[in-house]
C-alpha positions in Angstrom: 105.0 105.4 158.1 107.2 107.2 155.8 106.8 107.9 152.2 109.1 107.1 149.9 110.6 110.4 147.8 109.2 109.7 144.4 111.5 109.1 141.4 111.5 111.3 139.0 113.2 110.5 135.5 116.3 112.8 134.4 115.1 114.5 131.7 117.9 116.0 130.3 119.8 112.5 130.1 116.6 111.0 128.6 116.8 114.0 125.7 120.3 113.5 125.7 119.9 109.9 124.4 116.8 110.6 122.0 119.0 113.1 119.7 122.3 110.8 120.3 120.1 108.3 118.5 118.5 110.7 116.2 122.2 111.5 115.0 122.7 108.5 114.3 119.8 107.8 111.7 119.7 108.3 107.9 117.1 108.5 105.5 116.0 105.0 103.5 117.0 104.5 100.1 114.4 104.0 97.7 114.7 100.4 97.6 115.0 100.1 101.4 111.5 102.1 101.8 109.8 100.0 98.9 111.0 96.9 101.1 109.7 98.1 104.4 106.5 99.1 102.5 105.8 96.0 100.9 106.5 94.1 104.7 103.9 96.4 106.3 101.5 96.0 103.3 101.5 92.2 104.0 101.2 92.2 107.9 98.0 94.2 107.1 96.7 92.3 105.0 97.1 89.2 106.8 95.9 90.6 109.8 92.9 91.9 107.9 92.2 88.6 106.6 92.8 86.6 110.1 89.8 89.1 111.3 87.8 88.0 108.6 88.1 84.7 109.2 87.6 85.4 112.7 84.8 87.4 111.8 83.0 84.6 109.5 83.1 82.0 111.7 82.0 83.9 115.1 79.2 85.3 112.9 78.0 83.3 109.5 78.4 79.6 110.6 76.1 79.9 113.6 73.4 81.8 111.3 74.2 78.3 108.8 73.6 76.2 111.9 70.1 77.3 112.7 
């Protein structure tokens, strides 16, 4: 049984690709960043408080139960 030569990735087009997009990006204005901020602040915050929830009720409630 022959093995099949394995495929190797052509780095030079991947690199190629990376700094064509590069190129193409610009810095955030202020407002732009204070949005972006204020969109991560909130997904962490409500991921943080799904957790807790999470937390309280795989933790407290059965301890209320007993």
């Amino acid at each position: 049984m022959a093995k099949e030569p394995v495929k190797t990735p052509m780095i030079p087009l991947k690199l190629s690709e990376y700094t064509r997009i590069l190129r193409l990006t610009r810095k955030p204005t202020r407002e732009e960043f204070i949005t972006i901020a204020k969109v991560a602040g909130a997904g962490i915050l409500i991921i943080g408080v799904m957790g807790f929830i999470i937390y309280f009720f795989l933790t407290e409630i059965p301890k209320m139960l007993k």
